[in-house]
C-alpha positions in Angstrom: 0.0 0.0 0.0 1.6 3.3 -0.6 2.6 5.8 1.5 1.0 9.4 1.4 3.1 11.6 3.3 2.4 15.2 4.2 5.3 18.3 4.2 8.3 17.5 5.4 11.0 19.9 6.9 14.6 18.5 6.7 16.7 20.8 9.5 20.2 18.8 8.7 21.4 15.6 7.7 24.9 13.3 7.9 26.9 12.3 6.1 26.3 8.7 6.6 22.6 9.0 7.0 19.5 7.7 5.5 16.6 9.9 4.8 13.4 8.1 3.9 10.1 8.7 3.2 7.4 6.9 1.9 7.9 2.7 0.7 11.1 1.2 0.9 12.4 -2.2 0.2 15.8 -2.0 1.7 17.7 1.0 3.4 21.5 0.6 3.3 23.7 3.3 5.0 27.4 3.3 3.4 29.4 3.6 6.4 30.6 1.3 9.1 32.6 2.6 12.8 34.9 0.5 15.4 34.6 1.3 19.1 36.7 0.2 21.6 36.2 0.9 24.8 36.9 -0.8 28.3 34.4 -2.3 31.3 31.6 0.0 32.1 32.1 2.4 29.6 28.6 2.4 28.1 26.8 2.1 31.3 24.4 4.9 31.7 21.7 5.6 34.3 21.3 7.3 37.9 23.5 6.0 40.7 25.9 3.8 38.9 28.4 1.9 41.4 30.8 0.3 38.8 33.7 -1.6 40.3 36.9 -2.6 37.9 39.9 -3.2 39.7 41.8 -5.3 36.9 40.2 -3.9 33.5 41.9 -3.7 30.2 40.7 -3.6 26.6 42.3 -5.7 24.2 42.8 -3.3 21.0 45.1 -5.2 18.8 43.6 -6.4 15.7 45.3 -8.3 13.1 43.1 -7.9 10.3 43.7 -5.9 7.1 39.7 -5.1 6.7 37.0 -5.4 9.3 33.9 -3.7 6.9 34.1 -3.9 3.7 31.5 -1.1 2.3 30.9 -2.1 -1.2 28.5 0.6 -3.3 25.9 -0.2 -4.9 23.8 2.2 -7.2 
């Protein structure tokens, strides 16, 4: 069933975004990111009691290519 949209204001976009409106099949963004980070350092919240006395975050990697981004158009 298609989509009937109304006005749309775009403010700002990224560079790696997706903007969609209406029917899609398949939404690909064309970028890919590596985080590393050690024990707890995502936790959010109110009152976090985070204990890590021995914590270290392994950051060797071997490999030549982790995400391969191929484009398609």
């Amino acid at each position: 069933m298609p989509a009937i949209v109304g006005a749309v204001k775009v403010i700002s976009i990224g560079s790696s975004s997706v903007f969609n409106i209406g029917d899609v099949y398949a939404i690909s963004p064309s970028s890919t990111a590596k985080t590393f980070a050690g024990a707890g350092s995502f936790n959010t919240g109110d009152g976090m009691r985070v204990r890590n006395e021995y914590s270290s975050t392994n950051t060797y990697d071997a490999d030549a290519a982790d995400s391969n981004i191929q484009s398609v158009m």
